[in-house]
Rosetta silent file (secondary structure, phi, psi, omega in degrees, C-alpha in Angstrom):
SEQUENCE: XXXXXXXXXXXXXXXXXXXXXXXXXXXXXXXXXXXXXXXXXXXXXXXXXXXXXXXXXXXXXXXXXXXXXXXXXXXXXXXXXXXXXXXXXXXXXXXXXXXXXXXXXXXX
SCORE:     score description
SCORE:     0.000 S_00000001
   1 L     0.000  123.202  160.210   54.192  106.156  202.651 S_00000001
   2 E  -103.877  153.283  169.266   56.310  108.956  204.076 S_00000001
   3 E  -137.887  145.366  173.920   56.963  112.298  202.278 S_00000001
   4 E  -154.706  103.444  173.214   59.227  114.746  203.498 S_00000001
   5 L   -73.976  152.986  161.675   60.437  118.461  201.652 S_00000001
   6 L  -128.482  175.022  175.052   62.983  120.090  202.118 S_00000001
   7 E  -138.548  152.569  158.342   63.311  123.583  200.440 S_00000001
   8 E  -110.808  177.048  158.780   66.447  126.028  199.243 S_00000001
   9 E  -115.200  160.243  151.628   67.366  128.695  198.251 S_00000001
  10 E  -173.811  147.222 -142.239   70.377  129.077  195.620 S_00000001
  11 E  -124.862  117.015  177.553   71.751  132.057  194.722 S_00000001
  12 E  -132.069  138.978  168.924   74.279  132.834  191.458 S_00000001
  13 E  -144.806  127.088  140.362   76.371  136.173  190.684 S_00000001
  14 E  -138.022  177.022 -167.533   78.676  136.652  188.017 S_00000001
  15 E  -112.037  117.088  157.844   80.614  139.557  185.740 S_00000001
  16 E   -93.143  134.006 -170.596   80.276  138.284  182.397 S_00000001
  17 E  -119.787  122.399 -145.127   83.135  140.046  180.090 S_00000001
  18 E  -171.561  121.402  167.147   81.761  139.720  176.597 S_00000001
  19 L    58.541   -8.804 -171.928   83.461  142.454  172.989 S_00000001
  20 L   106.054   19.085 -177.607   85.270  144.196  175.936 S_00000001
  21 E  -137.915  131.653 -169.492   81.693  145.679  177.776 S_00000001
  22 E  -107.516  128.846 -157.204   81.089  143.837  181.341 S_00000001
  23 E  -115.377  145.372  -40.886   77.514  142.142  182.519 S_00000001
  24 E   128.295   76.026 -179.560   76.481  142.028  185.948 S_00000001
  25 E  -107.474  103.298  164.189   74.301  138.172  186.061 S_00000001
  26 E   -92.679  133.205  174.677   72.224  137.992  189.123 S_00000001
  27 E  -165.654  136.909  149.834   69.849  134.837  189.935 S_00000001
  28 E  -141.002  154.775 -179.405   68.061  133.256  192.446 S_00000001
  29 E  -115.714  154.503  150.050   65.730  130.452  192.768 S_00000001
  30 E  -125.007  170.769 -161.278   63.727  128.173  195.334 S_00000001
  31 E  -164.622  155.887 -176.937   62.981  124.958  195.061 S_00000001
  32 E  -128.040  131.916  165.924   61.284  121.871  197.112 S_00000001
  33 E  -114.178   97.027 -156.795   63.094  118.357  196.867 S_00000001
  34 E  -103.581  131.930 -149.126   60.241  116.622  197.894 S_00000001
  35 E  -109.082  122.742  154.188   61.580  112.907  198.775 S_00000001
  36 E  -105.174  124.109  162.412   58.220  109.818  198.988 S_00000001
  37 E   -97.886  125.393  135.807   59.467  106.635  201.062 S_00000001
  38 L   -89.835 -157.272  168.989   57.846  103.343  200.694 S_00000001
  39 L   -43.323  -59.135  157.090   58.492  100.242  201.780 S_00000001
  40 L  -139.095   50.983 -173.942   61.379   99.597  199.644 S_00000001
  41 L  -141.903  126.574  179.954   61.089  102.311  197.381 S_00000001
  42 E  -129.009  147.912  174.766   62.003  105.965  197.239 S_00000001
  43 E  -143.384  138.680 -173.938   61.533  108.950  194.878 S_00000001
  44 E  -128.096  118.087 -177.786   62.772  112.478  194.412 S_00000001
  45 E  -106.733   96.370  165.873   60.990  115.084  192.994 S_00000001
  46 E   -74.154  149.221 -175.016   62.116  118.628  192.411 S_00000001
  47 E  -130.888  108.327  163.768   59.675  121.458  192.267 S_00000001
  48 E   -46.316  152.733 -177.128   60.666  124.663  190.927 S_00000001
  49 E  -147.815 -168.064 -161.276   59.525  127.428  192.702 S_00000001
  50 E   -77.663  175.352 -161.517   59.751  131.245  191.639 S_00000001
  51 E  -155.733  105.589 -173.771   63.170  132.747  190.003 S_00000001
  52 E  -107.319  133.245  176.147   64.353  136.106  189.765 S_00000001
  53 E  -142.070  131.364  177.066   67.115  137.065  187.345 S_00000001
  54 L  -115.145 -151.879  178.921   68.581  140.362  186.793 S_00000001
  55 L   157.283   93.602  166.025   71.285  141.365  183.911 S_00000001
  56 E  -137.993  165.799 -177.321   72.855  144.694  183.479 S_00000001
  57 L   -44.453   63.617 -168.355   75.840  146.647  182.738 S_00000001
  58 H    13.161  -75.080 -166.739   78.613  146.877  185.309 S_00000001
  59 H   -48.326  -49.749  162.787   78.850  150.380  184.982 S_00000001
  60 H  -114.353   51.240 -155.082   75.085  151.009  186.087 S_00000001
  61 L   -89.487  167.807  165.372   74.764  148.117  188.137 S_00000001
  62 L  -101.080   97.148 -155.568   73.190  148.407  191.978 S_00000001
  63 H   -48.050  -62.555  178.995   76.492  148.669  194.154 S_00000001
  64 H   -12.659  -59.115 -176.508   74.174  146.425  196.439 S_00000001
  65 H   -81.989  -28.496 -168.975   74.124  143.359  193.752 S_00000001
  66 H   -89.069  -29.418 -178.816   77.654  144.001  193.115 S_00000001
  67 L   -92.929   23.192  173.612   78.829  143.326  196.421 S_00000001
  68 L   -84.604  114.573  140.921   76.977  139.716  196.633 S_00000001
  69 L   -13.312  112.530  145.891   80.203  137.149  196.680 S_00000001
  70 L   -17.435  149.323  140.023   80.844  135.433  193.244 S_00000001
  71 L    79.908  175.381 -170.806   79.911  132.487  192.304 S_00000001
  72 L   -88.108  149.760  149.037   76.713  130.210  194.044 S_00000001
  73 E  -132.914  174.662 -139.403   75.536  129.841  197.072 S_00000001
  74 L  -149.219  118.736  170.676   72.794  126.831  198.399 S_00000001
  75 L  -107.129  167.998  176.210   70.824  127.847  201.735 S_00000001
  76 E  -113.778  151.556  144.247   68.681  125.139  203.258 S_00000001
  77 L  -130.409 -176.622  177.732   65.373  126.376  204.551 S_00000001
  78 L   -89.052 -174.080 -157.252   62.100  126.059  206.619 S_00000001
  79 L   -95.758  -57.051 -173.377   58.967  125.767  205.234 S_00000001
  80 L   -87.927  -15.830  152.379   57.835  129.153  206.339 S_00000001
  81 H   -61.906  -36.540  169.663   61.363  131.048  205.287 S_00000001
  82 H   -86.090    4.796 -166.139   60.415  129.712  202.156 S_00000001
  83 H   -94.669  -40.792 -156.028   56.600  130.644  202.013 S_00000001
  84 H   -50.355  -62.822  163.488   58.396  134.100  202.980 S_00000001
  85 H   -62.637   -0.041 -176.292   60.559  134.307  199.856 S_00000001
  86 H   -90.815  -33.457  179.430   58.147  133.174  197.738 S_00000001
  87 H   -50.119  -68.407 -177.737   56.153  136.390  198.912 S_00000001
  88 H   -39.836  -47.149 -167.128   59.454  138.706  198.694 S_00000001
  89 H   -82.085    2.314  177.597   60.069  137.620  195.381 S_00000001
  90 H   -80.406  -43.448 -166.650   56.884  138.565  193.953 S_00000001
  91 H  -118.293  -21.863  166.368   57.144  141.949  195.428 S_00000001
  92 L  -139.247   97.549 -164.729   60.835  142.899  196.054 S_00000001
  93 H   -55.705  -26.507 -136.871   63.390  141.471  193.541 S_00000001
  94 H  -106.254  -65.690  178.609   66.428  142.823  195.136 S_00000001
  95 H   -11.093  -66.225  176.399   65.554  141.813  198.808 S_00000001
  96 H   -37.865  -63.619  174.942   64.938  138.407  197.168 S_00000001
  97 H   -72.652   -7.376  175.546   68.553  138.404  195.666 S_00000001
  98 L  -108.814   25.011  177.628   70.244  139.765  198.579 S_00000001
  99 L   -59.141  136.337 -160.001   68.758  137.450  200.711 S_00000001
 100 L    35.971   44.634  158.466   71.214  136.592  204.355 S_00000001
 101 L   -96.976  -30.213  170.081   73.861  138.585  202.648 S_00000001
 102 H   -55.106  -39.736  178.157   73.338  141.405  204.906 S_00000001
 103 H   -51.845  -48.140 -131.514   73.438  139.229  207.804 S_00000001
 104 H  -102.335  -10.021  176.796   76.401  137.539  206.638 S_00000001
 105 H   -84.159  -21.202 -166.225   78.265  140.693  205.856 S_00000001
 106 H   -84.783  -24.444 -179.394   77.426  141.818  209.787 S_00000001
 107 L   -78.894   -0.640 -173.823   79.048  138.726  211.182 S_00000001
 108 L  -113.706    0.000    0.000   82.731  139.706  209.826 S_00000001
């Protein structure tokens, strides 16, 4: 039998517009897609892993979280980027949700 994870990230931000007053929906997750080969048989198992969600009010929102790109994004990771974030997300939510956006804001 081989087994072989892989792990993500995934990432979601949107402005919900809801009576006329505008919401702020931050989430992220991890997750292991852990794949067993036999002989002529395979199986795929996802395993949740921890999940931070925030939800507040445009208006007093963390300029930070607001400037995270709409809409999802789906990182692939290592094993030990993901033991990392499992730490981070335990102990610093927003670090957790703003994970490689700073980077990715530095490259442009």
């Amino acid at each position: 039998m081989i087994q072989e994870n892989t792990y993500h990230y995934h990432r979601s931000k949107d402005i919900l517009t809801e009576d006329g007053k505008e919401t702020l929906i931050v989430m992220a997750c991890l997750n292991i897609d852990r794949e067993r080969r036999e002989e002529t048989t395979s199986r795929t198992k996802l395993i949740e892993g921890p999940a931070v969600k925030i939800e507040t009010n445009i208006d007093s929102a963390d300029s930070d979280l607001l400037s995270l790109p709409d809409g999802d994004i789906f990182i692939e990771l290592t094993e030990a980027e993901f033991n990392l974030l499992a730490e981070i997300s335990e102990t610093d939510e927003k670090s957790f949700l703003l994970y490689r956006h700073v980077f990715s804001n530095c490259r442009k």
